[in-house]
Each structure stands twice: as C-alpha cells, then as structure tokens.
N, C-alpha and C positions, 0 to 999 in steps of 0.2 A: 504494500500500500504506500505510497508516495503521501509527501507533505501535507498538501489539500486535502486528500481523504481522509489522512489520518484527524487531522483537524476539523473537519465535517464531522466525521464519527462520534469524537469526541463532543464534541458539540452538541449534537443529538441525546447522546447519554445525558449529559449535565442538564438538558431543557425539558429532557423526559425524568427527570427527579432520579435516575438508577445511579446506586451506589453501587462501585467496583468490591470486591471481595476485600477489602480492607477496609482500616478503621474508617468512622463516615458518620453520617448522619440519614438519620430513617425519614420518611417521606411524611409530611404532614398528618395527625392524625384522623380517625376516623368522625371522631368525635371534637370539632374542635373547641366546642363549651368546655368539655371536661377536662380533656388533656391536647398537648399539644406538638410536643415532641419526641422522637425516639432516637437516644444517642448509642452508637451500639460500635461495637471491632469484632472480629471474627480472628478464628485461628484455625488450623489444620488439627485435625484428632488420628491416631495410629489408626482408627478403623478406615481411616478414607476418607471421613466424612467431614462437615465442620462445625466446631460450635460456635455460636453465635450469644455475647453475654453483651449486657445492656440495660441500660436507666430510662424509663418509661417517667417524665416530666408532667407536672397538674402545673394547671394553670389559675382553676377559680379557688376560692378560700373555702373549700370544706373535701374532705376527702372521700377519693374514688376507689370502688371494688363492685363487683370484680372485675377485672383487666385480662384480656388476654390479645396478644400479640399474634400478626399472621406472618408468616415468612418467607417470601416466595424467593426461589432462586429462578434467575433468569439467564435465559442465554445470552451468548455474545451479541443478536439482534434486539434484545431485550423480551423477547419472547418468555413468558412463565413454563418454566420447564417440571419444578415442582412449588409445593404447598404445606408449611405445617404451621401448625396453631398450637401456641404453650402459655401458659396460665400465668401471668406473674403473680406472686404466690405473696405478696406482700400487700395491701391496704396503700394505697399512694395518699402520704398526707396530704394536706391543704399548699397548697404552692410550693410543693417538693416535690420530688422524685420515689421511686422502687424500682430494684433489682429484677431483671429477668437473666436466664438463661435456655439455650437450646440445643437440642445437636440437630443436625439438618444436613439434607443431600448437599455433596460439592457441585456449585456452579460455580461461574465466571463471574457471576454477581448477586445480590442480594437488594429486596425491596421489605421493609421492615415498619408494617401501619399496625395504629392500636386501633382493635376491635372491643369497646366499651362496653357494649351490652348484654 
C-alpha cells in the first residue's frame, strides 16, 4: 500500500470510531445519560486469545448497575468478525468509574460500547 492509501485507510478507521488492538479509547456509550466512556488496553493471553481490561466512566451524580460491556473485534475493513458481552461486576459510582475485564477472540481491532440496560 503506498502513502495515500495508507493515509486514507487510516483515516477511515479514526472517523469510523475503530480502535486498533492496543491501548485506546472505546467508542461513545450506549447510554449516554448514564455513562459515557470506555477506556480500555488489550494484551495477548498464551491461549491465542486476548484480554481486554478496562474502566467503564458515569457521568450523572448517582450510580449505575448493572453495566455490561459489548466487545466486538473487527477486521482489518472494520467489518464485526466476533461479539462478546461481560458484566462489569462493580456498581459505577456517581461521576467515577468500574473495572471491567474480558478475554475475547484475536482480531486486528476492537470496538468497546456500554450496554446499560
């Protein structure tokens, strides 16, 4: 791929919200009264696979449960290749944050929204 492409491509990812397989920021969330952001890194696990750990942010002044996270890895075109859903297991207090983590398929990328409800 030559300069321009590469630079297009790029481009495309960052205006389509897709976070590359490293550390990053998760895409807007689902709910954006309640919470608002997901800040997450990913690493490589012996089985293949990768975990995905990360701070699920509130925004209004009283706190959110239950939370859980969707995870999709995506391929190099941004295409959804798979999907998993994991519980952040903590109560996010009032304009703070909770802990998640997950393991999940290796892809080239990851898109990372909270599903509130």
């Amino acid at each position: 791929m030559n300069k321009k492409g590469f630079a297009v491509a790029a481009a495309l990812l960052v205006g389509a919200g897709l976070t590359p397989a490293l550390p990053g920021v998760g895409s807007q969330a689902a709910r954006a009264e309640d919470l608002n952001k997901v800040d997450f890194e990913t690493s490589a696990t012996w089985e293949g696979q990768t975990r995905i750990t990360g701070y699920v942010r509130g925004n209004r002044g009283q706190a959110a449960q239950p939370v859980r996270v969707i995870i999709r890895g995506l391929d190099a075109k941004g295409h959804v290749i798979s999907q998993v859903s994991s519980a952040v297991d903590d109560t996010i207090p009032a304009d703070s944050r909770a802990y998640f983590e997950a393991q999940v398929p290796s892809s080239p990328a990851y898109r990372v929204n909270v599903d509130g409800s």
